[in-house]
Every structure is written in structure tokens, then in C-alpha cells.
C-alpha positions as CSV (number, residue, x, y, z in Angstrom):
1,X,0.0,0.0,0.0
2,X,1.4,3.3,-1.1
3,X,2.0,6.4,1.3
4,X,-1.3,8.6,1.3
5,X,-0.4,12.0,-0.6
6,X,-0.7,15.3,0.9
7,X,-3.6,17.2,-1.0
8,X,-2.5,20.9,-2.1
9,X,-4.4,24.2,-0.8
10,X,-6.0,24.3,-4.4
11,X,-7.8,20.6,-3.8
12,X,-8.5,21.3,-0.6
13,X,-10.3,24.9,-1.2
14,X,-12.4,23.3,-4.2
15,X,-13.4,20.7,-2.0
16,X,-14.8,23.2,0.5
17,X,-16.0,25.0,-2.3
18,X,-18.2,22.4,-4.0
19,X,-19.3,20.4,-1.4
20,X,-22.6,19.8,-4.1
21,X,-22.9,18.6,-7.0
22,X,-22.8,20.2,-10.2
23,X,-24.4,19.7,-13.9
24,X,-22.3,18.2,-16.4
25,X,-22.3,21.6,-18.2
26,X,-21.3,23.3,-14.8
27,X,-18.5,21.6,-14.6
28,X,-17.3,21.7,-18.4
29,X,-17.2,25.8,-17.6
30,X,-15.6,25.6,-14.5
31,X,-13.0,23.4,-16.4
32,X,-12.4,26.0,-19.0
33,X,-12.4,29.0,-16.2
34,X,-9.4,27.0,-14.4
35,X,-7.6,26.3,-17.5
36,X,-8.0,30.1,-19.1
37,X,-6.4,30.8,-15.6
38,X,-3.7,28.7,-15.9
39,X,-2.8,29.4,-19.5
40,X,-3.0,33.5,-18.9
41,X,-0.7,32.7,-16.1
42,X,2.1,30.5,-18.4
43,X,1.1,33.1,-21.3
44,X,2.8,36.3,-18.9
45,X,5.5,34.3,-17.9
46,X,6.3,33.2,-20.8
47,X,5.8,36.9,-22.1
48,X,8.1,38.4,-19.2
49,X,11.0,35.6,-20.0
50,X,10.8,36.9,-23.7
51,X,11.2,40.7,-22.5
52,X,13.8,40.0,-20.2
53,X,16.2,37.9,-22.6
54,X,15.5,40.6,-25.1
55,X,13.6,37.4,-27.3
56,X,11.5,38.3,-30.6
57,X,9.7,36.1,-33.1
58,X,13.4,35.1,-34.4
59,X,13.5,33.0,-31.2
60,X,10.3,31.3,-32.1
61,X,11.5,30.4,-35.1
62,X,15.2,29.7,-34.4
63,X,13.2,27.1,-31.9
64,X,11.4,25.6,-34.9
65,X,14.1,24.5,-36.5
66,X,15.8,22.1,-33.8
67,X,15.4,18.8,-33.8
68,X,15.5,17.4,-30.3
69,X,13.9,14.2,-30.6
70,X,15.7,11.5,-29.4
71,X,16.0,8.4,-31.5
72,X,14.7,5.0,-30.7
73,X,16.2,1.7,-31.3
């Protein structure tokens, strides 16, 4: 049997926060509110990274060009 895991502040406020249940449609948007949260979040970061390192759309590109896969046998 595996050690128990610690749940984080964010599980543990939803639970509180939705004690009841919820329509299937209720939770679809509640799914999209948390994940337009998260991507604005990773979006500025992203955007502040890109700022500070003096970055453009050259980057980007310079980025599509790699080829970082790693080969299989």
C-alpha cells in the first residue's frame, strides 16, 4: 500500500468549495475557467521571460528549426 499524498491548498479549497454537485455543463465551464487561468498565467511568464532575454519572433523560429527528438532503437 502506497504512502497517502498530501492534497495541495487548491484541492483542498475546491473541496470546500463544491461540497454539491454540479451539472455536467457546470462543470465543463468551471474546467475551462481553471484552465484560461492557468494558460493566462504561463502566457505572462512566458511573455516576461521573452522581455527580459530581449527574445522576438526570431527565437520562435530559431526554436522551430531544432530537432531534439531522441532516436529509438
Amino acid at each position: 500500500m502506497g504512502a497517502a499524498k498530501k492534497l495541495t491548498n487548491l484541492q483542498i479549497e475546491l473541496l470546500e468549495v463544491f461540497k454539491y454537485d454540479l451539472s455536467e455543463t457546470q462543470l465543463k465551464e468551471i474546467r475551462a475557467l481553471l484552465a484560461d487561468y492557468f494558460a493566462e498565467k504561463v502566457t505572462h511568464d512566458i511573455d516576461q521571460l521573452f522581455e527580459a532575454k530581449g527574445w522576438g519572433a526570431e527565437k520562435i523560429e530559431e526554436w522551430s528549426k531544432e530537432h531534439m527528438r531522441t532516436k529509438y532503437n
